[in-house]
Backbone as a printed PyTorch tensor [residue, N CA C, xyz], in Angstrom:
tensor([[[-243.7490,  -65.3470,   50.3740],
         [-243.2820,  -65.6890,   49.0380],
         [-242.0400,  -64.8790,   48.7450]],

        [[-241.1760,  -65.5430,   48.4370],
         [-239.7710,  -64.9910,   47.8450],
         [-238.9190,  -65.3800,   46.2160]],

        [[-239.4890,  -63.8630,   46.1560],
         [-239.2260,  -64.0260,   44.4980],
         [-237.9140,  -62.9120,   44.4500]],

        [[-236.5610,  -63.7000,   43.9090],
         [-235.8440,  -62.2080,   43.6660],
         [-235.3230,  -62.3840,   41.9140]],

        [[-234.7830,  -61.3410,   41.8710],
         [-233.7090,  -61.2470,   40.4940],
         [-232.0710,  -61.2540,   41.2550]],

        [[-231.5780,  -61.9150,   41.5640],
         [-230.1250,  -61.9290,   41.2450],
         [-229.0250,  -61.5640,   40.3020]],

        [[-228.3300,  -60.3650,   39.9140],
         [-227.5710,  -59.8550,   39.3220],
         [-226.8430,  -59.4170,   39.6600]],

        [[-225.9290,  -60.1050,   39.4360],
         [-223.9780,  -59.9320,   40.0510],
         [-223.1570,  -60.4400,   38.2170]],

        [[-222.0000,  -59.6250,   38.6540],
         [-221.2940,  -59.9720,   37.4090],
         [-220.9430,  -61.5180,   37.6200]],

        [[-220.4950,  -62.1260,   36.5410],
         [-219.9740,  -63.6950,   36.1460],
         [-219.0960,  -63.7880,   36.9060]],

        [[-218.8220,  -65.2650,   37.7260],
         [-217.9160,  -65.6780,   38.3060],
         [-217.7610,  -64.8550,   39.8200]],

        [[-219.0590,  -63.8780,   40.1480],
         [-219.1220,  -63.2950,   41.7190],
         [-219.9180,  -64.5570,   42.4090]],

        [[-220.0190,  -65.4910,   42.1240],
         [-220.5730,  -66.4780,   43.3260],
         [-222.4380,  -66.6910,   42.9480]],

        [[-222.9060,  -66.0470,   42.1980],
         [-223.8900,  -67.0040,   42.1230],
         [-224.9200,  -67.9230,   42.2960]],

        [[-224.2490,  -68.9470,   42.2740],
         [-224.3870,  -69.9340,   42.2050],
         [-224.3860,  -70.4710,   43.5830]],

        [[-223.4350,  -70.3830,   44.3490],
         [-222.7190,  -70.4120,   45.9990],
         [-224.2520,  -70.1490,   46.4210]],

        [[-224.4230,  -68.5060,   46.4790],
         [-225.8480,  -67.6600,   46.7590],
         [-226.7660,  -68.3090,   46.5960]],

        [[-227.0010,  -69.2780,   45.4200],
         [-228.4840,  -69.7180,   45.2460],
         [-228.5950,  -70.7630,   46.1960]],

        [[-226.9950,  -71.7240,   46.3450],
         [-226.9520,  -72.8150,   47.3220],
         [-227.6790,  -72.5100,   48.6380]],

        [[-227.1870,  -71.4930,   49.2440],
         [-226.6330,  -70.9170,   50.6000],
         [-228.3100,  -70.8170,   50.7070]],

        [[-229.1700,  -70.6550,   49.8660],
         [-230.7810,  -69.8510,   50.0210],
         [-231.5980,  -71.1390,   50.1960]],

        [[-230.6420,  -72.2940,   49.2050],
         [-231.4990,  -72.9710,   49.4160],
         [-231.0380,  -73.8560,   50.7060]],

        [[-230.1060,  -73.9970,   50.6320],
         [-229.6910,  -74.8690,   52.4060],
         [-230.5050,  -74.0540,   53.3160]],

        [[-231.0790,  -72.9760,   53.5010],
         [-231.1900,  -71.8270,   54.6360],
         [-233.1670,  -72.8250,   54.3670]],

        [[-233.5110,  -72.1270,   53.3690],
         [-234.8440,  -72.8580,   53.0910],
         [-235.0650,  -74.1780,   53.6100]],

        [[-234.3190,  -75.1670,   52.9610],
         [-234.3670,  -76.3410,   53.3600],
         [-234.6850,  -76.5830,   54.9260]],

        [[-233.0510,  -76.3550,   55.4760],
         [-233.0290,  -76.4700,   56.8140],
         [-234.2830,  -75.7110,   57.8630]],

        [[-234.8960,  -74.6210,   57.4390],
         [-236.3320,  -74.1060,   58.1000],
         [-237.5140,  -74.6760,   57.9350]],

        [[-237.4400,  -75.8590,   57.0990],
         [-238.6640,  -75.9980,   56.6970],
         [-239.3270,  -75.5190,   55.9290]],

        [[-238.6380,  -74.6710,   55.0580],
         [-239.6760,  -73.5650,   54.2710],
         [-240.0120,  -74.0890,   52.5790]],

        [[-239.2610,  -75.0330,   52.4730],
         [-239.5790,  -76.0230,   50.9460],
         [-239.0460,  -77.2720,   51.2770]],

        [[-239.8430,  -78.1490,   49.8600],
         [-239.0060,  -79.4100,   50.2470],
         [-239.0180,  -79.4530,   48.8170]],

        [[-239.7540,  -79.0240,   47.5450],
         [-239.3200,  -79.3760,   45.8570],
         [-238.5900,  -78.0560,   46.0040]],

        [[-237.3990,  -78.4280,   44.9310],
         [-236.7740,  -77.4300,   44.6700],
         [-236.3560,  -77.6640,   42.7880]],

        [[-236.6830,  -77.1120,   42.1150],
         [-236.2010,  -77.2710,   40.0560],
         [-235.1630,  -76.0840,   40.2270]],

        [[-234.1360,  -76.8180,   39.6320],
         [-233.3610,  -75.9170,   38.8670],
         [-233.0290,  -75.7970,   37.7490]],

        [[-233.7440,  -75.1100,   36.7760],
         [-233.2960,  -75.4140,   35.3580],
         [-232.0270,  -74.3630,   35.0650]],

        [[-231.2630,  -74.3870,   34.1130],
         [-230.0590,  -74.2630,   33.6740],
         [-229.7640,  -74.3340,   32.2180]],

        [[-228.7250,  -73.1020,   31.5980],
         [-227.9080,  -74.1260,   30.2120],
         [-227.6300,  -75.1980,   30.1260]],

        [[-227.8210,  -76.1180,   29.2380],
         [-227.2790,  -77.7180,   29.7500],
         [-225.8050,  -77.7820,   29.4850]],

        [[-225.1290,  -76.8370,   28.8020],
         [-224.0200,  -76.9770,   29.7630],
         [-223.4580,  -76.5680,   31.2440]],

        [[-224.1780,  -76.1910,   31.9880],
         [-223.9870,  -75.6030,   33.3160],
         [-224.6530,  -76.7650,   34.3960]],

        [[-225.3870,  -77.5850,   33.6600],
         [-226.3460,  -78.2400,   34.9600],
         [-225.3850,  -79.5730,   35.4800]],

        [[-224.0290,  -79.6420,   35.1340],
         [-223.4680,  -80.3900,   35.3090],
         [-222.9760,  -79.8310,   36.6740]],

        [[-222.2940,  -78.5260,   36.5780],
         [-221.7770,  -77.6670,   37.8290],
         [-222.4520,  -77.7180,   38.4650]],

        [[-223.9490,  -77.1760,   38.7310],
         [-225.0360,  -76.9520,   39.5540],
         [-225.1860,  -78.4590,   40.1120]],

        [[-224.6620,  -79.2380,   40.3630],
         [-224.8420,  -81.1290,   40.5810],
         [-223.7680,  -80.9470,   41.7730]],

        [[-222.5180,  -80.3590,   40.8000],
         [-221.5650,  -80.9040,   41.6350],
         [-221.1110,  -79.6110,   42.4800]],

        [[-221.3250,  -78.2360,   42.3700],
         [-220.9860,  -77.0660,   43.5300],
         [-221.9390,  -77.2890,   44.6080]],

        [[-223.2200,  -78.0130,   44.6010],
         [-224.6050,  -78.1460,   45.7960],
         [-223.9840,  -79.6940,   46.5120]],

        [[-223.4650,  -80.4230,   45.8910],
         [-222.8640,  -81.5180,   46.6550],
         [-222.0610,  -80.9610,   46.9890]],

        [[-221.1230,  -80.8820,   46.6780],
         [-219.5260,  -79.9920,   47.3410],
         [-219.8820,  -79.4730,   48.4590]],

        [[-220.1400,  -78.0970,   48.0170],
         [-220.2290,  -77.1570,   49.5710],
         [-221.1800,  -77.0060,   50.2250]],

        [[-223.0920,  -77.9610,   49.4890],
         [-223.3280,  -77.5920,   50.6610],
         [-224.2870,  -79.2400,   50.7380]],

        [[-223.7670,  -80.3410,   50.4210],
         [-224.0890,  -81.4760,   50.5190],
         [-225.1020,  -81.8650,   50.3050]],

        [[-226.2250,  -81.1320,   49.3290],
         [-227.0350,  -81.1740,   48.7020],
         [-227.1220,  -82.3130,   47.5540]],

        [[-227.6280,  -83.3060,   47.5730],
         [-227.8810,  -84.0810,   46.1110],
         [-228.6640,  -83.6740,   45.2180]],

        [[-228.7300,  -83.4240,   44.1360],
         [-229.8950,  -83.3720,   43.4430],
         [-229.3170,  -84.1420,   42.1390]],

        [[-230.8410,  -84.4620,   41.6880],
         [-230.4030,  -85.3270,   40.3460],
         [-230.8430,  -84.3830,   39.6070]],

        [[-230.4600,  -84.7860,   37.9890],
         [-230.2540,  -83.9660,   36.8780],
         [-231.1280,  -85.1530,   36.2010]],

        [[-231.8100,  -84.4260,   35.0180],
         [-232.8430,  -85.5130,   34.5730],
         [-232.6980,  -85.1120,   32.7210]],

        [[-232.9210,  -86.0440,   32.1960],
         [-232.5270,  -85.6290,   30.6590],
         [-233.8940,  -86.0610,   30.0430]],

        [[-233.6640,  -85.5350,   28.4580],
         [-234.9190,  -85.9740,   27.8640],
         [-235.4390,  -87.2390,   27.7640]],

        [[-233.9020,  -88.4650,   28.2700],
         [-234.3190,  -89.7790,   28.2200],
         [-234.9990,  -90.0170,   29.3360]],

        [[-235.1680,  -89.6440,   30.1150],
         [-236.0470,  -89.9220,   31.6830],
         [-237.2270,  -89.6020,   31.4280]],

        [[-237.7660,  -88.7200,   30.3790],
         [-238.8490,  -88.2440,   30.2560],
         [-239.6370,  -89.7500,   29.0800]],

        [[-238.8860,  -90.2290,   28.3160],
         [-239.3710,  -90.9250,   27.3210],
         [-239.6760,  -92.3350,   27.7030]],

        [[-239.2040,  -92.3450,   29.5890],
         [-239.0820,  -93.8810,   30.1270],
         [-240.2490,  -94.0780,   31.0510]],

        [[-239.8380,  -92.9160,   31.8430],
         [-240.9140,  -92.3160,   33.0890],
         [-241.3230,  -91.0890,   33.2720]],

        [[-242.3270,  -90.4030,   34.3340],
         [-242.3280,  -89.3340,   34.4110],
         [-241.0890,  -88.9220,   35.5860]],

        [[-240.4260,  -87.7380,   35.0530],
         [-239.0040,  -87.3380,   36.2640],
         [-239.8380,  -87.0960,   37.2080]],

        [[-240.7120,  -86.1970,   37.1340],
         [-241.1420,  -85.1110,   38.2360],
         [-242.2660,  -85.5470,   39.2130]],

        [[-242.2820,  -87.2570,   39.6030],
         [-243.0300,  -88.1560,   40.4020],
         [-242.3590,  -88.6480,   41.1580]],

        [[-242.7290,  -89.4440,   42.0810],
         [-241.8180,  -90.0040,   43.4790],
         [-240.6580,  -89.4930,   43.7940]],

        [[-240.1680,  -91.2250,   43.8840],
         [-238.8050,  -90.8140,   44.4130],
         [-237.6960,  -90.1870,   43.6680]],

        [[-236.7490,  -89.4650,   43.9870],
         [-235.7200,  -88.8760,   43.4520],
         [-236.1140,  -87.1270,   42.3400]],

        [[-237.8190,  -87.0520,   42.7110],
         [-238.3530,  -85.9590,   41.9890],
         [-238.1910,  -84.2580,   42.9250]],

        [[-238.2140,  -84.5420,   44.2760],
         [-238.2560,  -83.1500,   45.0910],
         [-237.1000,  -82.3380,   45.0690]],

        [[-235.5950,  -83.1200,   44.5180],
         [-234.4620,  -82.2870,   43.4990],
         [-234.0480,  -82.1990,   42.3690]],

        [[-234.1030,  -81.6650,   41.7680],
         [-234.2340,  -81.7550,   40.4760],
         [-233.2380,  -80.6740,   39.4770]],

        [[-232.2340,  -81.0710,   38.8690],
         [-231.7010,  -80.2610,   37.9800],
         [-231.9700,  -80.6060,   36.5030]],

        [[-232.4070,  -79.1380,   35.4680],
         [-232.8200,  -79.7870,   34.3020],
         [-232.1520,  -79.0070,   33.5160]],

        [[-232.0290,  -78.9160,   32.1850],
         [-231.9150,  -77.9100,   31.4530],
         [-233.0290,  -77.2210,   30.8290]],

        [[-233.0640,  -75.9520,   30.1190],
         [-233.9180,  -75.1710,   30.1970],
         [-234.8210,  -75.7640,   28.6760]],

        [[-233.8460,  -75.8500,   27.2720],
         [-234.5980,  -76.8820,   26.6190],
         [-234.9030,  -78.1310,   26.3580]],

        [[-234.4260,  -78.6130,   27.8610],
         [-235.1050,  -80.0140,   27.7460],
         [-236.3760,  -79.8490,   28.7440]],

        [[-236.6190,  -78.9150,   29.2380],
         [-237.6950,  -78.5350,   29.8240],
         [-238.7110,  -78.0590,   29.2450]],

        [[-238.3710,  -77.0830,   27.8840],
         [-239.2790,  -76.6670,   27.2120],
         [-239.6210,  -77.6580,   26.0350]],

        [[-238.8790,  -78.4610,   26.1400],
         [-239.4910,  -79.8620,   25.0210],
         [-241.1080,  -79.9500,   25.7170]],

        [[-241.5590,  -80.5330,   24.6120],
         [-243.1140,  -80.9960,   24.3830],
         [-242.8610,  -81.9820,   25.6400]],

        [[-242.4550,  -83.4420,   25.4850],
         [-242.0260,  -84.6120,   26.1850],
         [-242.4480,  -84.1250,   27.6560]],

        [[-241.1050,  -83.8520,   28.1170],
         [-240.5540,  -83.0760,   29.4170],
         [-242.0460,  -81.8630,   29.8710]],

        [[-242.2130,  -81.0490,   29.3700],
         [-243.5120,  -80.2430,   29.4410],
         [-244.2290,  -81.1860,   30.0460]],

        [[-244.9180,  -81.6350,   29.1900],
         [-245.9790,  -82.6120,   29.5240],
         [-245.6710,  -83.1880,   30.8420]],

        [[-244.9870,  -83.7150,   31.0930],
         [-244.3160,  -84.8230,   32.0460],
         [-244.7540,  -83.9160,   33.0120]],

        [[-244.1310,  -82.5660,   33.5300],
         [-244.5550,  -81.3180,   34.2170],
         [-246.3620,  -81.0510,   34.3850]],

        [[-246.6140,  -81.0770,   33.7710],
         [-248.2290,  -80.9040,   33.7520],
         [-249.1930,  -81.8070,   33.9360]],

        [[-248.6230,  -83.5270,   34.5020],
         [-249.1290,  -84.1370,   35.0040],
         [-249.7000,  -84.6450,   35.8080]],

        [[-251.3680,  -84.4400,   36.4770],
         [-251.8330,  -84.1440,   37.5990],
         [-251.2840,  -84.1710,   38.4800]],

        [[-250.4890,  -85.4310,   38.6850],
         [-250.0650,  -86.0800,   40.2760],
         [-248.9810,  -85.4170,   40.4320]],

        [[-248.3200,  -84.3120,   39.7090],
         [-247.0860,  -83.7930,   39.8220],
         [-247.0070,  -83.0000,   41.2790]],

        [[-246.8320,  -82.7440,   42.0360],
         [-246.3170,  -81.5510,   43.1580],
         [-245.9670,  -80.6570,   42.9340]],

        [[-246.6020,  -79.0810,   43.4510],
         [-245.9010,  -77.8640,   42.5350],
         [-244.2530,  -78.0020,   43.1680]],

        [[-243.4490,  -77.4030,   42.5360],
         [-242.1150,  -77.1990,   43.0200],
         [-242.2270,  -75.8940,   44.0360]],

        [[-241.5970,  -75.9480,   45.1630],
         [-241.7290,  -75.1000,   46.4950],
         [-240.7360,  -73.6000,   45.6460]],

        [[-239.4370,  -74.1080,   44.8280],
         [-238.9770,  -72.9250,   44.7260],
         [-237.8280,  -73.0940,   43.1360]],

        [[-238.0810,  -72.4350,   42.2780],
         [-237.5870,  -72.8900,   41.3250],
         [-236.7190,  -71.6610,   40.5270]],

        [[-235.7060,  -72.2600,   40.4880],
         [-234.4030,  -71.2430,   40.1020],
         [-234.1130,  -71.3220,   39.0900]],

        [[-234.2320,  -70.3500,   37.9250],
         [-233.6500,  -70.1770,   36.6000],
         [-231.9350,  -69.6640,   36.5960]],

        [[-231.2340,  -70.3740,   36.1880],
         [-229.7860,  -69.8900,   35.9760],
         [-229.6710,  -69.0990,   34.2050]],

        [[-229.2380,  -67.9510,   34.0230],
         [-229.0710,  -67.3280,   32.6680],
         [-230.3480,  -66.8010,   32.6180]],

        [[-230.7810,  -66.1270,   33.3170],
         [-232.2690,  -66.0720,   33.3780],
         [-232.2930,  -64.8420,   32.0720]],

        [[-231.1210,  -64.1850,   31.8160],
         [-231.3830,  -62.9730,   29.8400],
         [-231.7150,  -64.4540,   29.0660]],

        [[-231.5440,  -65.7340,   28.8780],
         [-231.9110,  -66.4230,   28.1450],
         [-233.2320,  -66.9590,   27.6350]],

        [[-234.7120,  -65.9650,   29.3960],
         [-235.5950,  -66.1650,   28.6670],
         [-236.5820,  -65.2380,   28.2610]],

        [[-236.1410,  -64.8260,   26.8170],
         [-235.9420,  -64.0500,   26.1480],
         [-237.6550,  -63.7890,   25.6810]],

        [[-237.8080,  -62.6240,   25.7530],
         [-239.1930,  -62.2230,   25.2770],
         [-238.9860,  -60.7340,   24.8460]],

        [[-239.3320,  -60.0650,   23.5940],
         [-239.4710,  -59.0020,   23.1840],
         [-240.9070,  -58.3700,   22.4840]],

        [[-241.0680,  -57.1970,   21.9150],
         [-241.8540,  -56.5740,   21.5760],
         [-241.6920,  -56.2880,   20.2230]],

        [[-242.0070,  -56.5600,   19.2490],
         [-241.7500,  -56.0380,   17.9250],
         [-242.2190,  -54.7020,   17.6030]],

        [[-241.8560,  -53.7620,   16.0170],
         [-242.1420,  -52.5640,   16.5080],
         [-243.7400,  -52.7450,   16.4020]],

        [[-244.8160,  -53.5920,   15.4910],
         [-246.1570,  -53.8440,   15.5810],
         [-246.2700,  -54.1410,   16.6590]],

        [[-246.3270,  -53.8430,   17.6140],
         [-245.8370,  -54.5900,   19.2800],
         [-246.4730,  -55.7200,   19.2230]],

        [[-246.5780,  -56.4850,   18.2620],
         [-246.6000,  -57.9860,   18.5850],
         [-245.4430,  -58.3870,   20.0520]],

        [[-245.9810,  -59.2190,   21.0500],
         [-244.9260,  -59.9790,   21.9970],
         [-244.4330,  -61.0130,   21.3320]],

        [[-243.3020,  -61.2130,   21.1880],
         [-242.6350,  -62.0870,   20.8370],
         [-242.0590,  -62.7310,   21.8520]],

        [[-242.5390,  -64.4080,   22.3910],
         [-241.7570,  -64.9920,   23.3460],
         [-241.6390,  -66.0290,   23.0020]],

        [[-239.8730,  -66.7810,   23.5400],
         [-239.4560,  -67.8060,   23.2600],
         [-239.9230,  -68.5820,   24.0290]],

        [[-239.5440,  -70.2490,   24.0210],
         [-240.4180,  -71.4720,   24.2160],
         [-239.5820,  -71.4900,   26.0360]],

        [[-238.6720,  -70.9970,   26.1980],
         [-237.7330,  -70.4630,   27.3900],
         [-237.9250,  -69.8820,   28.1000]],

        [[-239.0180,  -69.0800,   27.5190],
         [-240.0730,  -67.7500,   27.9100],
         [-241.2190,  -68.1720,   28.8650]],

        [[-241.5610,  -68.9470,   28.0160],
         [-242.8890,  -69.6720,   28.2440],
         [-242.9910,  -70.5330,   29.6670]],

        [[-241.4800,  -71.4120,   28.9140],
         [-241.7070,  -72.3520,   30.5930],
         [-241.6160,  -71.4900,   31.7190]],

        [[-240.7500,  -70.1550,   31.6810],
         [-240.4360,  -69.6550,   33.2110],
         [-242.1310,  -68.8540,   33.6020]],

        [[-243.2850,  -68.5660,   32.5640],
         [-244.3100,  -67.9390,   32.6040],
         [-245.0810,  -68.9070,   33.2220]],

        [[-245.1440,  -70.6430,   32.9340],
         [-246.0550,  -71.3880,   33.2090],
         [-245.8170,  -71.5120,   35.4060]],

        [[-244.2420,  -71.7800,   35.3060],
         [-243.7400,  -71.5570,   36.5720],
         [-243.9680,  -70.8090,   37.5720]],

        [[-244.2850,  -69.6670,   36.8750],
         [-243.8470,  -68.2400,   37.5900],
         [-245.7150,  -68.0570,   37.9770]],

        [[-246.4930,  -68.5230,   37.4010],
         [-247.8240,  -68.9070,   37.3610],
         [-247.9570,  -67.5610,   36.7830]],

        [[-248.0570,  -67.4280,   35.0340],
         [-248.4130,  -66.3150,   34.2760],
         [-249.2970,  -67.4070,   33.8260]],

        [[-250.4540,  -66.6540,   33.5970],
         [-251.4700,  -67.6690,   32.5920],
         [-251.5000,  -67.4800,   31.0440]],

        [[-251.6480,  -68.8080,   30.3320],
         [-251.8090,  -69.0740,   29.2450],
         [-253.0010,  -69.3040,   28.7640]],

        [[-253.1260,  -68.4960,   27.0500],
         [-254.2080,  -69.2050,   26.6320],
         [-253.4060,  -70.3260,   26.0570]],

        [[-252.5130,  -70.8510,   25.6290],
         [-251.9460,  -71.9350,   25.0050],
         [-252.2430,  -73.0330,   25.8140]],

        [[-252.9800,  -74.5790,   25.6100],
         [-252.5440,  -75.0370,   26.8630],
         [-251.5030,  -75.8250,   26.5870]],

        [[-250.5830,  -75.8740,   25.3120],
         [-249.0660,  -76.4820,   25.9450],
         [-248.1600,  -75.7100,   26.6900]],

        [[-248.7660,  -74.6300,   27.2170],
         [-248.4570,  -73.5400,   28.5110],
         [-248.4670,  -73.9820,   29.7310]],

        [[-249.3080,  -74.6790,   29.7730],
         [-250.5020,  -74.2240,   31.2460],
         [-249.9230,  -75.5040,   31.9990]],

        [[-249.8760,  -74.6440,   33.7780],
         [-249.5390,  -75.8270,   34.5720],
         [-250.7500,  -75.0920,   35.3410]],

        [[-251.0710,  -76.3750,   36.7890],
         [-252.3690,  -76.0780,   37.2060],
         [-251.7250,  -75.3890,   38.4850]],

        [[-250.2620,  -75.6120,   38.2770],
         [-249.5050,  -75.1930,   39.9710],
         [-248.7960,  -73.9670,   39.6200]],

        [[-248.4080,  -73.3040,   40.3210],
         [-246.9210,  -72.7460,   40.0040],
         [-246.3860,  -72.3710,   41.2840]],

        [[-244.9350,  -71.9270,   40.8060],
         [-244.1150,  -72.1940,   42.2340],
         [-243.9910,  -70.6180,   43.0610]],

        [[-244.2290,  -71.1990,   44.4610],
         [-244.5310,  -70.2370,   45.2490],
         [-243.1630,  -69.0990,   45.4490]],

        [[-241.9250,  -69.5160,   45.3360],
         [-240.7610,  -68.7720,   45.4830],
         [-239.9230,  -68.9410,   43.7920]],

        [[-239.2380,  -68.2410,   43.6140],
         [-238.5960,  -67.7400,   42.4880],
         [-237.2790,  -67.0070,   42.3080]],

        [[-236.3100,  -67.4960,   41.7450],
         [-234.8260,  -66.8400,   41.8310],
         [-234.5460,  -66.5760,   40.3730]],

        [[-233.9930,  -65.7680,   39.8680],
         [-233.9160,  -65.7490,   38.7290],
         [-232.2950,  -65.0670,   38.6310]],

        [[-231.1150,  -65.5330,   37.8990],
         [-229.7950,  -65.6820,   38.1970],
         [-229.1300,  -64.9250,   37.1250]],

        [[-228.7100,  -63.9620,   36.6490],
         [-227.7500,  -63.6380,   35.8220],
         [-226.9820,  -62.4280,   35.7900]],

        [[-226.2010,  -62.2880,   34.8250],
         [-224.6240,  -61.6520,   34.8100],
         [-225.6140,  -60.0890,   33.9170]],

        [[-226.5290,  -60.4670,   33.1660],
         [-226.5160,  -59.1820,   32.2520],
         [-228.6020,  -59.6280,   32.5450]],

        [[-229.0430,  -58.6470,   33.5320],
         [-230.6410,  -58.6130,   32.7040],
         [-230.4540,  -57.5400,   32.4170]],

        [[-230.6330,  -56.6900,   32.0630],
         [-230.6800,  -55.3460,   31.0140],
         [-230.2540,  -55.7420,   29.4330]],

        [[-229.1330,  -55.6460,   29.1880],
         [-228.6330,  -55.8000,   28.0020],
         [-228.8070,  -54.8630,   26.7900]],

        [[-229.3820,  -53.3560,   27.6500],
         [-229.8410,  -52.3950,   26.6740],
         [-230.7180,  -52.4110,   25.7310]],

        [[-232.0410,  -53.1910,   26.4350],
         [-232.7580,  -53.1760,   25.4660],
         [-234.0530,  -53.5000,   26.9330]],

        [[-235.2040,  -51.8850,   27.1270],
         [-236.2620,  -52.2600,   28.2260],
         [-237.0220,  -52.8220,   28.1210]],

        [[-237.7090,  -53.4040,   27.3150],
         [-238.9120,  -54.5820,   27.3490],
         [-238.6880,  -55.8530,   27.9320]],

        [[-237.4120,  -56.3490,   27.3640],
         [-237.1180,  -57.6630,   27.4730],
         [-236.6890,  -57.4710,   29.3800]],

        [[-236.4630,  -56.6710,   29.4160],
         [-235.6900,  -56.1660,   30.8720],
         [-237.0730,  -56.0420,   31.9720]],

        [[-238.0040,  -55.5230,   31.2970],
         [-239.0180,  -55.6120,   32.1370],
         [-239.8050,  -57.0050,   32.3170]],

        [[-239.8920,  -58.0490,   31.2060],
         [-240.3350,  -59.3220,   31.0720],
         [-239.9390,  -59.9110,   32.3960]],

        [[-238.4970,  -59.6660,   32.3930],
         [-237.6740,  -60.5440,   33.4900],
         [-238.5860,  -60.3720,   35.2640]],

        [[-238.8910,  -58.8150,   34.7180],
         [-239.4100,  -58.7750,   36.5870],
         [-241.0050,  -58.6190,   36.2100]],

        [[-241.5750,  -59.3570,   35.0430],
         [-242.9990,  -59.7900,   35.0090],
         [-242.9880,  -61.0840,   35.7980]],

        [[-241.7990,  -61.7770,   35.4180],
         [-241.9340,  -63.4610,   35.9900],
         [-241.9340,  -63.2810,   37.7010]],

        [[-241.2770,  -62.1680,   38.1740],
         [-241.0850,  -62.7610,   39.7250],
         [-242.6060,  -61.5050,   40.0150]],

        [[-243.0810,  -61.1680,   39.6700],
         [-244.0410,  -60.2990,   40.6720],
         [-245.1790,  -59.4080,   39.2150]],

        [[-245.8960,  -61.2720,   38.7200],
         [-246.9520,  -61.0190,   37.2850],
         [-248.1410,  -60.1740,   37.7170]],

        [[-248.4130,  -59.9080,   39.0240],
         [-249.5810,  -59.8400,   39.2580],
         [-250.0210,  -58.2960,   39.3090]],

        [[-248.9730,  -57.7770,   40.0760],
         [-248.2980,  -55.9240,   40.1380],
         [-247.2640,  -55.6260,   38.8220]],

        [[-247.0780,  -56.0830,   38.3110],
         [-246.2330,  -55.6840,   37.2740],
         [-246.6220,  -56.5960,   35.7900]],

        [[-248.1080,  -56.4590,   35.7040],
         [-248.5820,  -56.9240,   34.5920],
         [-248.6140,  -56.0460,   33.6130]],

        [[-248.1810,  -54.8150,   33.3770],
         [-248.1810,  -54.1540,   32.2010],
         [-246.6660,  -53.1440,   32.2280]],

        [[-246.0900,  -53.0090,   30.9590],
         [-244.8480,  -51.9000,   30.8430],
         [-244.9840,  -51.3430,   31.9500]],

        [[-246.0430,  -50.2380,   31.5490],
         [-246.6550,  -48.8750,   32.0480],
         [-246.2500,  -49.1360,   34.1340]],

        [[-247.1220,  -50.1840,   34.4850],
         [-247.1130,  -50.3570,   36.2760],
         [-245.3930,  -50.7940,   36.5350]],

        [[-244.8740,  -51.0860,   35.5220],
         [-243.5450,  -51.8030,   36.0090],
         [-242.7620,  -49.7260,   35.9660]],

        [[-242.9950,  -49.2020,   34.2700],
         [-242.3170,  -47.9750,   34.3240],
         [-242.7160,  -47.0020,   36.3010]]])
């Protein structure tokens, strides 16, 4: 299982990196679903830098695909680019949590400070709906079940310019998602 955090400043390649991991995967045999969720303004790039350089197709799926069919079935489902709240829509969710679905082999968050979870000072957890989907993924369990998937994905990339951002909780959230099981509390992560 290969779970990392990726953190390089903006515009160091990225993106290239996530390609390059997944052509390497691909070509071994080592996955065949691959999700990439994204800002939806970015999932346009992520379409066209994986065709470009490394001749990768993947389709990009919107909330209207979700309201017609399910995306994440047959054909044209084992690539997949989404955005992150059209993923965390109810619709789209669901669509995800549908028996016949296939877990995804390896699923890459781009902006990954975007999924944002903090501690209040009542240390209530406070997590966003952004939060949530990368928890259902990352196979964190929910009592919610508009949480709950029955799969989650065996490999994990998680992509950005700033996880810290000067502030440690939210910083530690980030490396709850790639490794929930050893790093289920502050304290085991401190």
């Amino acid at each position: 299982r290969l779970r990392f955090l990726l953190a390089d400043d903006a515009g160091a390649g990225k993106t290239i990196m996530a390609g390059l991991y997944i052509r390497e995967m691909l070509s071994r045999r080592l996955i065949r679903r691959v999700l990439i969720v994204a800002p939806a303004g970015l999932i346009g790039n992520w379409q066209r830098e994986l065709e470009t350089l490394f001749s990768l197709e993947f389709r990009i799926i919107t909330g209207a695909d979700a309201r017609s069919a399910n995306p994440f079935l047959g054909n044209g489902s084992d690539r997949i680019i989404v955005s992150i709240d059209t993923l965390a829509g109810e619709t789209m969710f669901r669509c995800l949590q549908h028996p016949d679905v296939e877990p995804y082999d390896l699923v890459i968050f781009d902006e990954a400070h975007k999924l944002a979870a903090d501690r209040e000072p009542d240390f209530h957890i406070r997590k966003t709906d952004r939060y949530r989907v990368a928890e259902a993924l990352a196979g964190i369990h929910s009592d919610n079940q508009r949480w709950q998937l029955t799969w989650k994905a065996k490999h994990l990339l998680l992509l950005t310019a700033t996880p810290h951002m000067g502030k440690d909780f939210p910083y530690y959230c980030l490396w709850r998602l790639l490794e929930p099981e050893s790093l289920s509390t502050l304290d085991a992560f401190n």
